[in-house]
N, C-alpha and C positions, 0 to 999 in steps of 0.2 A: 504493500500500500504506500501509494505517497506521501512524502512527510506535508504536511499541513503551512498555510502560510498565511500571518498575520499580514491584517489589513487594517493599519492603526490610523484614525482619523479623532478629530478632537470632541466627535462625538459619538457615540453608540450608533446611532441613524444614520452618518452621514460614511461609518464604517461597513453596514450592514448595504450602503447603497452602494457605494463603490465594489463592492467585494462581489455583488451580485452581476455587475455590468464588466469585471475582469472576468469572472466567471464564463458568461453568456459569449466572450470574444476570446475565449481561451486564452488569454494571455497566461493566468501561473503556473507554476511548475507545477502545482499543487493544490489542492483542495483549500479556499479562504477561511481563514476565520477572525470575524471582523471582530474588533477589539478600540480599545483606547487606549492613549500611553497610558495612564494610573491603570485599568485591567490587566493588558500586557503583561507590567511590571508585578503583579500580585499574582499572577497564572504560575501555579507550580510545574505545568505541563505545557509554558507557552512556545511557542515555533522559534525555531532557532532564525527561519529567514520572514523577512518580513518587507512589506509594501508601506511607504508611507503620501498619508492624502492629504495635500494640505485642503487648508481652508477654503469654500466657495466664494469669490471675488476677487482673488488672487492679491496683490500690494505687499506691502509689509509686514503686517499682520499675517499670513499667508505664509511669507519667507521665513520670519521667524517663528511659527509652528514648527517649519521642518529644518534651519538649524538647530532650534531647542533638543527636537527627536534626536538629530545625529548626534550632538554632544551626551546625550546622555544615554544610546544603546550602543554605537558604533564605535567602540574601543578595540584599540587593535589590536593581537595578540602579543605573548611575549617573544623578543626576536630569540633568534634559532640555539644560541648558546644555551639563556636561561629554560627555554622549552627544552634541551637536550637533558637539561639537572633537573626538571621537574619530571621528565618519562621516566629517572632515573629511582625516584622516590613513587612514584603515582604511573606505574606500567600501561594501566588505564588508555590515558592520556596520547591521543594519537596527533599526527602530524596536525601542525594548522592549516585549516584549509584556505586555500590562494580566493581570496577574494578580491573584488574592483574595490579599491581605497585609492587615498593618496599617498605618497611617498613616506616612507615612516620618519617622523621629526628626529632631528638629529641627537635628544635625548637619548633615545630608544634604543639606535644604532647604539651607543656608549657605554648602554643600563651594563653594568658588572655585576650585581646584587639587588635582588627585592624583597621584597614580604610577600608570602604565598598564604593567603586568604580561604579557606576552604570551607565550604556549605555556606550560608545565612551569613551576610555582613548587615548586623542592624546597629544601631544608633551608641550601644553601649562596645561593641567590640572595634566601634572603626574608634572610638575614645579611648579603648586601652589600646591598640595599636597606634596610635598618636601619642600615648604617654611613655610607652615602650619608646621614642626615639628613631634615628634613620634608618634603615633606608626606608623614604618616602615615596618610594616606586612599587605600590600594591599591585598586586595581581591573585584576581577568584576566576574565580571557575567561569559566572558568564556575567554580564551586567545586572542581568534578570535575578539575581542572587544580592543585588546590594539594595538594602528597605532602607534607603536614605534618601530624601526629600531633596531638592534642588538648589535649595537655600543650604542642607547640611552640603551636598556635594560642593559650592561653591566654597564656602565657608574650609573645607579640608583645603582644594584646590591654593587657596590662598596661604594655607597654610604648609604646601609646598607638593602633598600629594597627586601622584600622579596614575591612572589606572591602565593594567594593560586585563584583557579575559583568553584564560584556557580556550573556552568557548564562544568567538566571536559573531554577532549577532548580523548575520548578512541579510544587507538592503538589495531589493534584487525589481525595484519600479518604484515609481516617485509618479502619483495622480495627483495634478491639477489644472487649473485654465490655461487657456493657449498662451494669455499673456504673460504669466510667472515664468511659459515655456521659453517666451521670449527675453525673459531677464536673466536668466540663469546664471550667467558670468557675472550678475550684479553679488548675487546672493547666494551662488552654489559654492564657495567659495571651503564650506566647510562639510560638504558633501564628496563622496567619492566620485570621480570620475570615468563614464561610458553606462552609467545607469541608465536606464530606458525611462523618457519621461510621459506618458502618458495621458493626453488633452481629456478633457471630459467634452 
């Protein structure tokens, strides 16, 4: 059976309608299920690949819907050394899969050591892992696995942490108006690059 694919939109309705009309023109690889980022993020059994809709009117409001989404699911894995010490402890744990992103920041490339995060990161564990000290380069298992609010994620952010996931959550179509289609170099800026954008 096909793995299943979230269809994240800022509404229940507005997820349920997109997901029916990708459906109807076969575009996913898979079977939708339409969702919101807060559902999404609370689904113990949510889709590893997902479609994201922005808003209907397209502007800014719209653009910042779907940077918001990419900053907070589309973390990207650990690079190949740290993954090689992590198969080495967690057998589990298979290659990362080669997903459309951008180029990995040149932190990333550097990371020498991280904190490996494992099951539920909620509100008290990412505070003793802050109180624990460096290295501030956390890496869990997948995004879907951190219960921390946008304001908490900022808030570490600033305080220096950085996230990579085992399990990286691939965007795999981007629905909205033809005019957002046409900005895209204004504001895709923190989105992966050759994702299919799909006009409504």
């Amino acid at each position: 059976m096909r793995e299943p694919v979230a269809v994240i939109a800022e509404t229940l309705t507005a997820a349920r309608e997109a997901a029916r009309r990708l459906a109807a023109d076969g575009r996913l690889p898979g079977p939708p299920a339409p969702c919101t980022p807060a559902s999404y993020l609370r689904g113990d059994a949510s889709p590893s690949r997902v479609v994201l809709c922005a808003p209907s009117g397209g502007g800014s409001d719209a653009a910042a819907f779907l940077r918001r989404c990419a900053a907070r699911l589309l973390w990207p894995p650990p690079h190949a050394e740290l993954h090689s010490a992590i198969d080495g402890i967690r057998p589990e744990v298979g290659p990362p899969r080669r997903l459309t992103r951008p180029p990995a920041p040149a932190w990333r490339r550097r990371l020498t050591s991280a904190r490996l995060l494992e099951g539920r990161v909620d509100r008290r564990r990412a505070d003793a892992a802050l109180e624990a000290g460096k290295p501030f380069d956390w890496i869990v298992e997948s995004p879907r696995h951190v219960l921390l609010s946008d304001r908490e994620l900022d808030a570490l952010g600033e305080r220096g942490v950085r996230w990579s996931a085992l399990e990286p959550v691939e965007l795999v179509g981007i629905v909205g108006p033809a005019s957002l289609a046409r900005s895209r170099r204004e504001w895709g800026w923190g989105l992966p690059k050759g994702i299919p954008f799909w006009t409504r």
